[in-house]
N, C-alpha and C positions, 0 to 999 in steps of 0.2 A: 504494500500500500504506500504509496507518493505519499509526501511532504510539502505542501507546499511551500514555495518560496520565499516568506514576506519581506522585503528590504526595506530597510529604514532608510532615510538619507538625509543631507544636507549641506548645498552646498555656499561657499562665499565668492563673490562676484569683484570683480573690478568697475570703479566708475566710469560713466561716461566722464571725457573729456573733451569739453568745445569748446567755442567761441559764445559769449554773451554783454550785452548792452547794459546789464545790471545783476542785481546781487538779490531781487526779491520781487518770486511771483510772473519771473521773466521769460520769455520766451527762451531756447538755444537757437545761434545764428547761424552755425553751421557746427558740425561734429567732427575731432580732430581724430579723435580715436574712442571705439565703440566700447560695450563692457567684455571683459570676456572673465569664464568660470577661473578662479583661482586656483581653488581647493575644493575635494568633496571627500566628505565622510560617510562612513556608511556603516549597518550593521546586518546582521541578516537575524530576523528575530529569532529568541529562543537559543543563540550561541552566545557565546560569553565574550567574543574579542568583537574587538571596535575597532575600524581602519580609518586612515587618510592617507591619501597625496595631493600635491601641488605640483603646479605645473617645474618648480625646482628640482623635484627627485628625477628629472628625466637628463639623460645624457647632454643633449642639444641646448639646455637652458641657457640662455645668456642673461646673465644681472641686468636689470632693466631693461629689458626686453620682452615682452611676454608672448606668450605664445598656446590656449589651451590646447591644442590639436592629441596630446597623450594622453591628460586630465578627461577631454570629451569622450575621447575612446574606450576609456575604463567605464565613463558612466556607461554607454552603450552597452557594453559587454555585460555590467549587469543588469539592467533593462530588458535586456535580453535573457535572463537568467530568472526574473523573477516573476511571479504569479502575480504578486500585488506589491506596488511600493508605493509609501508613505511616506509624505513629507510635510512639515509644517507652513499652510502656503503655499502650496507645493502645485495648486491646479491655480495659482494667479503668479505664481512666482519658479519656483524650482523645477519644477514638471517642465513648463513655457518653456523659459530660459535654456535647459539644456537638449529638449527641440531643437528649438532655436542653432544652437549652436551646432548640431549637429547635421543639421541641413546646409548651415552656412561651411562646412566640410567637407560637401558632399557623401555625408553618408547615407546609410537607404533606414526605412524607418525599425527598430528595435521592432521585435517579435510584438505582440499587441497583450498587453497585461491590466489588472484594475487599478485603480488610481484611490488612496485614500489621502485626504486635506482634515488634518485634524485641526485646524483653524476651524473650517467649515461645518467639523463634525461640532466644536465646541460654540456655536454660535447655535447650531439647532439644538443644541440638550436645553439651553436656558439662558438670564442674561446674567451673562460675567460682564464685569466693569469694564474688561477690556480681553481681549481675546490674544496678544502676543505672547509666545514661548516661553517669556518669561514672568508673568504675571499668573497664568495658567499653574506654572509646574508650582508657582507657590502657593495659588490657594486650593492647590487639587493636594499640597504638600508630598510632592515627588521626593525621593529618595537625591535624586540629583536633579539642581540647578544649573540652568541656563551661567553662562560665565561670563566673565569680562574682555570685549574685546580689545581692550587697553586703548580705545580713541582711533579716530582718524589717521592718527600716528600709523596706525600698525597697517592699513592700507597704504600711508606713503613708502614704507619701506618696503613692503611687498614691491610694489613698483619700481623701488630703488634698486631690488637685490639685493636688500640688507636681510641674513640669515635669520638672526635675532628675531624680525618681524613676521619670516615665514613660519619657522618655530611656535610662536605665539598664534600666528593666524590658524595653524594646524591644530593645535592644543583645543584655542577657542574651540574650532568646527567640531572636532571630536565628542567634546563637552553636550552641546548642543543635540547629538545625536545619542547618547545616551538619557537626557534628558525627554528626548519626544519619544524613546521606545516607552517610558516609563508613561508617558502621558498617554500617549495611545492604548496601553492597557488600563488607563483610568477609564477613559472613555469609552471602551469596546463595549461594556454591556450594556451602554445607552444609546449605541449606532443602531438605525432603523436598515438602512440599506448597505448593510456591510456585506461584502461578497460571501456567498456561500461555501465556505470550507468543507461542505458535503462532497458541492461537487469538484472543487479543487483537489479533496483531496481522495477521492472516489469510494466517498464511506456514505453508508445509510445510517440517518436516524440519530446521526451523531450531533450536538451543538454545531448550529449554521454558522458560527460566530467566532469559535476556538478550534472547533472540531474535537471537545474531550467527548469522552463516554459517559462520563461522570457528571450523571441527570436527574432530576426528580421532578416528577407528577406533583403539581400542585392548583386542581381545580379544575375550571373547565372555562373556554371561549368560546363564545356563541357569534358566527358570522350569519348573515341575513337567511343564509340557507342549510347550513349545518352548525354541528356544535364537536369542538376539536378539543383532547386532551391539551391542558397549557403546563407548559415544562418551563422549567430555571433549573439552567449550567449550574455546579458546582463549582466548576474551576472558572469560569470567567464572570458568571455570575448576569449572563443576558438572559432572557424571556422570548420563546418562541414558543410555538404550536405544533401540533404532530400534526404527520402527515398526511394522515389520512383520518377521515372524520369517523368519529363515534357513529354505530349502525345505531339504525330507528326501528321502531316496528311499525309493519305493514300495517297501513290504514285502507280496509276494504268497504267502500263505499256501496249505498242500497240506493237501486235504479228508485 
């Protein structure tokens, strides 16, 4: 029986740099140089090690020069490898973004996998005061906090070639991605449309949500035309229905 794949990720970007008339609310006049991916972190859930690279761990790097073209290619390769990946953001930001960049390389598009935005997920549970990475992991009180990226500082040196900054920028990313595994298992047993891990993972009857075994009957759901046994995961701890409705007895009507 398959495992599905689910990858965590998250990546940090380079600023655009252009030309502008002011300093607030302004237009860009023309663009000198576009953003491209820095670094991405990653984990695959349910495994214990947590990765990074930058575009610096590759042979060809030159100190203030950027270049993502090895960075992008990793993403792809695991895009390509995962059933569902999850990012914070990640269908307005991180998801786009390394698209993006991976067309602008001519690459062909990664295998076709689901996409989870626990931004998204966390704005449909209820309202939180604010919905970023690091406001979440504290009043959901995750185990690990979102970090510091030490300032704008540490994007300058990233673009400098200053070691020091890539170090730090990796650290951050890493940080970050540990932190949204954790939040995303806060979240998972309030997700309505979370991909079905039945059939990911080609198990019957199992939690649609975790895919454990480990389930209990509690009541019953009534839909407009039948009435389904209603079940909560033990290990994740969501609420779904079985699959197949509760039998009725035959009602034999007099002509």
């Amino acid at each position: 029986m398959s495992k599905a794949r689910i990858l965590i990720f998250d990546i940090e970007t380079s600023p655009i740099i252009g030309y502008t008339w002011g300093v607030w609310q302004t237009n860009v006049i023309d663009i000198l140089e576009d953003y491209q991916i820095l670094t991405v972190a990653w984990k695959w859930l349910g495994e214990s090690k947590t990765y990074v690279i930058g575009q610096d761990d590759f042979k060809d790097y030159k100190p203030g020069k950027l270049n993502d073209l090895h960075v992008v290619e990793k993403i792809h390769e695991l895009f390509n490898e995962a059933d569902v990946i999850v990012a914070h953001n990640g269908n307005s930001f991180d998801a786009k973004k390394c698209r993006a960049r991976m067309a602008i390389h001519g690459m062909m598009p990664p295998a076709p996998y689901k996409q989870i935005d626990t931004k998204l997920e966390a704005k449909k549970l209820g309202g939180f005061t604010r919905n970023h990475l690091k406001h979440l992991a504290s009043q959901l009180q995750t185990t690990e906090q979102k970090g510091d990226p030490g300032g704008f500082e540490t994007w300058q040196g990233c673009l400098a070639g200053d070691k020091k900054s890539w170090m730090h920028m990796k650290k951050y990313n890493k940080k970050d991605v540990t932190t949204l595994e954790e939040l995303y298992l806060k979240l998972l047993p309030w997700m309505t449309q979370h991909p079905n891990m039945n059939l990911l993972e080609n198990k019957i009857d199992a939690c649609p949500k975790c895919g454990s075994y480990h389930i209990q009957s509690r009541g019953y759901q009534k839909s407009n035309v039948a009435t389904y046994r209603r079940l909560q995961c033990c290990e994740c701890g969501g609420w779904f229905r079985e699959r197949l409705a509760e039998k009725t007895e035959k009602v034999t009507y007099v002509n």
